[in-house]
N, C-alpha and C positions, 0 to 999 in steps of 0.2 A: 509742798506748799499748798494750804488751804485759799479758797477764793471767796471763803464764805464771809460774809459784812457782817452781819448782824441777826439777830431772830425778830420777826416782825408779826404784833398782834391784829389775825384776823379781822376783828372786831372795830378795835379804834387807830389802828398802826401804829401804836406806841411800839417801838423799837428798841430791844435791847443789846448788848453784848452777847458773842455766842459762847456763853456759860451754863452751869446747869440749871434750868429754870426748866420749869410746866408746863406754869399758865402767866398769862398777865398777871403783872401787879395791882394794874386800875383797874381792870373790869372783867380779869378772870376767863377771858377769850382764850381761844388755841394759839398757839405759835405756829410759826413757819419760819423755814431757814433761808436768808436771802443772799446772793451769789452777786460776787461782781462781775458782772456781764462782760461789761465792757475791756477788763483782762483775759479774759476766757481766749486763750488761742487754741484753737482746736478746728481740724479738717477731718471731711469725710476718709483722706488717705492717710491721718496718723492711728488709724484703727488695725492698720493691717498687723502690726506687731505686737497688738496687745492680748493681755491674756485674757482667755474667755471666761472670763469671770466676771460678776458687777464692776472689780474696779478696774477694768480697762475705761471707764467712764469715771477715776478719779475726781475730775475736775468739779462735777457735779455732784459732789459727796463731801461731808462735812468731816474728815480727819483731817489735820493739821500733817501727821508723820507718820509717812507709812510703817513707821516699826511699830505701828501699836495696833496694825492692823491682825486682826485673827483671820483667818482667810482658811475654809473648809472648801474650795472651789467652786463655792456658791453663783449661780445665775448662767448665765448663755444657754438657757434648756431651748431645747427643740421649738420652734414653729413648724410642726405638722401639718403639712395640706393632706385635708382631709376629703378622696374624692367620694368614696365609700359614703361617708354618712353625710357629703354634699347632698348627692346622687338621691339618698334616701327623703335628707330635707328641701332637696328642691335647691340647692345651691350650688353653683358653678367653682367660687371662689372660695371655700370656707377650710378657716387653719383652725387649730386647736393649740394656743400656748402651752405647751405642758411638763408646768412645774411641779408634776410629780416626781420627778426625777431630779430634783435639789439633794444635798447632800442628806436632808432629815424626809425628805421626800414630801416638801412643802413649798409653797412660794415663803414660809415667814422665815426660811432662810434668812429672807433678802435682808428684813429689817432687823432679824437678828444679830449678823454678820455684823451690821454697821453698831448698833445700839452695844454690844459687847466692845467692840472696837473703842467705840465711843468712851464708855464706862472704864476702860484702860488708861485714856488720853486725861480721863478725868483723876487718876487715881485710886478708884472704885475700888475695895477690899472685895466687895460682893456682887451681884449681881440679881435680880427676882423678877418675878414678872408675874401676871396676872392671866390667865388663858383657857381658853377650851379645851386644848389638849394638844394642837400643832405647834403655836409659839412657845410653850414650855416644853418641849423638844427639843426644837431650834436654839432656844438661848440654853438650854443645859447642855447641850453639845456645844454650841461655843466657850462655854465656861466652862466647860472640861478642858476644851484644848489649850485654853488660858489659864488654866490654873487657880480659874476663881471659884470664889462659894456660890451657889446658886439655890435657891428659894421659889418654889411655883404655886401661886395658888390656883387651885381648879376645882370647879364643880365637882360632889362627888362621884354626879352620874356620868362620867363622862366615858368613854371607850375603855375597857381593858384594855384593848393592845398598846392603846396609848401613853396609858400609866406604865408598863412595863419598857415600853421604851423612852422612858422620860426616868423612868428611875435608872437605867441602864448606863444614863450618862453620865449619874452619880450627883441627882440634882434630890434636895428636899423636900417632898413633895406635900402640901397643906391639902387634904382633901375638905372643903366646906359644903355643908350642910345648906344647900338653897341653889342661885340661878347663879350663870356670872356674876352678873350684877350683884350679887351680894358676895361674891370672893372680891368683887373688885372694889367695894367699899370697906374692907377688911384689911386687900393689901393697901389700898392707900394709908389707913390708918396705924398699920406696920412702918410703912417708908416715913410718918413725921415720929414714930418711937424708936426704929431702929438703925437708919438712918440708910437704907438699904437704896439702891439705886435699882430704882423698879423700872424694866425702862418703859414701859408704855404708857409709865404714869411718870416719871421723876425727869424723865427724858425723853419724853415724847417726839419734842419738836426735829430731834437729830434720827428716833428710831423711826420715822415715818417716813424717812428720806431714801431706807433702801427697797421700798416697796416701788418706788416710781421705776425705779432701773428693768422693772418689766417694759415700760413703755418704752423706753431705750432702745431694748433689744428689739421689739415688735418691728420697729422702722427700722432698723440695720438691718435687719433678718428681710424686710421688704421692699431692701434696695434701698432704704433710705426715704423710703415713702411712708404715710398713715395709712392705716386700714378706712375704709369706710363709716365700719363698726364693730365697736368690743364690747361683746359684752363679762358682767363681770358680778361673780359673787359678793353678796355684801351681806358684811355683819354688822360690824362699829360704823362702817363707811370710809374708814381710815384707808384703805390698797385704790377704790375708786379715786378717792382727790388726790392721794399719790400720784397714780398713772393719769391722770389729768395734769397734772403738776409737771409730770413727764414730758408729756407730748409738747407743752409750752413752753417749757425751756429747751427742746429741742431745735424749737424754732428761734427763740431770741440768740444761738449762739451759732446761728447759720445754719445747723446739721439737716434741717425738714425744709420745706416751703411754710403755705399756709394754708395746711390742707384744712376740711373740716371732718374732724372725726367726731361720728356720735360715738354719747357713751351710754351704757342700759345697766341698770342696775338689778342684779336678781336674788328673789330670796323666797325663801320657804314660806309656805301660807300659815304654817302654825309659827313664826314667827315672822311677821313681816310689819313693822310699825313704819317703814319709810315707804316702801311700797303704798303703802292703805295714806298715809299723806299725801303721795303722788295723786293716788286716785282724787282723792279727794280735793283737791287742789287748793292743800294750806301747806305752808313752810310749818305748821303744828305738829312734830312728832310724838305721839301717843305712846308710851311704853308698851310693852308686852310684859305683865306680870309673872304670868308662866309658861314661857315657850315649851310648844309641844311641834317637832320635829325629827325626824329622823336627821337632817341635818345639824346637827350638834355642834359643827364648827361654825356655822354661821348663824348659832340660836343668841342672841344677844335684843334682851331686852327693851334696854335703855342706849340706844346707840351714839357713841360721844362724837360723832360727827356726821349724825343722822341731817340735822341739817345745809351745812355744804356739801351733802350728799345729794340731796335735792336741788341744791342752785346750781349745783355743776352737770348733771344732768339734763336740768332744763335747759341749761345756757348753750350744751351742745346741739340740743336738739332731740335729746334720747327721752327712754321712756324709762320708769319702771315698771318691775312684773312680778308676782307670786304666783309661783307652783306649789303642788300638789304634793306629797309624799309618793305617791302613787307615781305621777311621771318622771318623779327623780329616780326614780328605782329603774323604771322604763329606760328612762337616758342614760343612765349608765351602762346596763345591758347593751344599750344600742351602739356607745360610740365603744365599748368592748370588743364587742363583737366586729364591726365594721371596720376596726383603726386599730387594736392589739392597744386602746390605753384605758386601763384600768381607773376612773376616781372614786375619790371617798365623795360622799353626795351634795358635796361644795360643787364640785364640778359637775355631775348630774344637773345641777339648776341653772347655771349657764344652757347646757345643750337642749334643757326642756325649753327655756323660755329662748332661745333662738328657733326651735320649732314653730311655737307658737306665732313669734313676729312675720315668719314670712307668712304662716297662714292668715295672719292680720292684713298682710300686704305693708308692711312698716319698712321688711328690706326685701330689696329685689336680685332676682335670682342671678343677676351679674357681679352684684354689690363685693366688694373685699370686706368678710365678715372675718370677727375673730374671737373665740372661744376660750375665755381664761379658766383651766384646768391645773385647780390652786392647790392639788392635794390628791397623794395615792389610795386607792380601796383597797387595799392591804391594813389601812388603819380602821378600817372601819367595815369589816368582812362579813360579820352578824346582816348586816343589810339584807346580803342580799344572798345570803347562804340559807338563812333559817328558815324563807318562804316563797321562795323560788324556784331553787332544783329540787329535783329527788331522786335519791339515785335507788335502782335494785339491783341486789346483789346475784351474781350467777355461778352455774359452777364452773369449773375450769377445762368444761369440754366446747369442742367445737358445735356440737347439737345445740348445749345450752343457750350459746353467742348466737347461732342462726333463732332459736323461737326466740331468741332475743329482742334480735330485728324486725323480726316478723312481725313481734307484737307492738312495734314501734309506729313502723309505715301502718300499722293498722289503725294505730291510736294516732297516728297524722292524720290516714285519712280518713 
């Protein structure tokens, strides 16, 4: 049984039926999915039996019947207490969420999972999607195990490995010529020719819904309590107002109190158009014409909810912040080495820009801090392979292995 009422326009709150729809009809605003509260029965002790998956949190999720559900065992990844790279930033309390370990080894599992599911309940012959390289992963492997057609369009620069694992799931892949932003004006214009159910564009309002099921888990995983502060990669800004989204309906259906959690949004300096608004203090977001970053999954130009990116931010109390290329590469190294988890340099800009907040004095060294680690560095390996190490080759004597060393502690010291 779904509890879902209606989809409700951001903008003006015209409300519609929960069918396939975008955007408003009036005025072209975002959607959002609205829940009847007030039937929600749910306790913190009917968790104990459910499966560790996003939909042991059913209720909060927009399927109708679970048989339409595709279910790759997506979500309940790890809350790692991190004391290792605490220790190093000065933090007592500090986790790392990490969704590198989802079944395509992403958080867009999440919204995949649902948005495929979704597009079943619809009907959908097909399935497509619009992406840097991790959601056209995620939805080709659900459309694999579903039986649908699948369609991705993606920058052409984006990661080898990740094109190779997106073709793997036996999706068609559209390489274009330019930035997202211009595959994502492409596939929209595909979805009113072909009638493709694109879901980040055709279906928005229902695939932005499995993205909040981080915040879910973050409070179960913490007894049932918020963290202080999360901070959290942003591209579009679509996974931030999700897990905002999250943490408030955890509280309207009894599961939290009313704690106040900030939220921080982080993004690369060669791409950072919501960042450089924050700074500057206008809800005004400026594009980025030609993102230049190492972070590729969070390189998006024109971000489609750059500005409730910003208000929900602000309303928490958080900041935002741009790094460097240079310290993403740093932070990854650093929570590798420290905590055995490996990210692609989404998560790098989390753990930079938590660095930097406590050197700001923004959070304090008791604070419950939490670090959204949205994606494995196995996809994205060139990082940090091609100008970092260097290995020399020896021969296969023991002499060799000792001036080995020798010459190692020399060149330490």
């Amino acid at each position: 049984m779904s509890f879902v009422k209606s989809v409700k326009c951001r903008e003006c709150g015209t409300e519609y039926p929960p069918v396939k729809i975008a955007l408003c009809k009036k005025c072209f605003g975002p959607l959002d999915v609205v829940y009847d509260y007030d039937h929600i029965k749910i306790s913190r002790a009917s968790f104990k039996s459910r499966p560790p998956t996003i939909w042991r949190y059913s209720e909060l999720l927009p399927i109708s019947d679970k048989k339409n559900i595709v279910d790759l065992n997506t979500g309940f990844t790890p809350l790692v207490r991190c004391t290792n790279l605490g220790k190093s930033l000065g933090l007592r309390n500090l986790y790392v969420k990490n969704d590198s370990v989802n079944p395509t080894f992403s958080f867009k599992d999440r919204p995949a999972e649902v948005a495929v599911s979704k597009a079943i309940e619809f009907g959908d012959p097909a399935v497509a999607c619009v992406s840097t390289g991790n959601l056209a992963a995620a939805v080709a492997a659900h459309a694999g195990k579903a039986n649908l057609s699948c369609y991705v369009f993606t920058p052409s620069d984006i990661e080898p490995g990740k094109i190779a694992q997106i073709a793997s799931y036996g999706a068609k892949i559209i390489p274009v010529r330019g930035t997202y932003d211009d595959a994502n004006r492409l596939a929209y214009l595909a979805s009113e020719l072909y009638g493709w159910n694109i879901v980040n564009i055709t279906s928005r309002p229902y695939y932005c819904e499995g993205s909040k099921t981080l915040a879910f888990e973050i409070c179960e995983q913490l007894g049932w309590n918020g963290p202080d502060h999360v901070i959290i990669p942003v591209a579009s800004g679509a996974l931030l107002c999700a897990v905002s989204r999250g943490f408030l309906q955890l509280g309207k259906v009894g599961l939290t109190g009313d704690e106040k959690i900030r939220l921080y949004g982080a993004q690369a300096e060669g791409c950072a158009p919501i960042a450089e608004a924050f700074i500057r203090g206008t809800e005004k977001v400026l594009p980025v014409k030609c993102p230049k970053t190492i972070a590729k999954s969070i390189a998006i130009g024109d971000p489609g909810d750059g500005l409730y990116t910003l208000r929900e931010v602000r309303r928490s109390g958080g900041v935002f912040g741009a790094v460097s290329d240079s310290e993403i590469v740093e932070s990854i190294i650093l929570l590798a080495k420290t905590e055995g988890i490996f990210t692609e340099p989404a998560g790098g800009v989390t753990i930079a820009l938590a660095k930097r907040l406590v050197e700001e004095g923004r959070i304090g060294r008791d604070d419950v801090v939490v670090c959204c680690v949205t994606g494995n560095g196995l996809k994205t390996i060139d990082v940090v392979s091609s100008n970092t190490f260097t290995l020399s080759e020896i021969e296969p004597t023991l002499e060799a292995l000792t001036s080995s060393f020798s010459q190692q502690v020399l060149a330490i010291g």
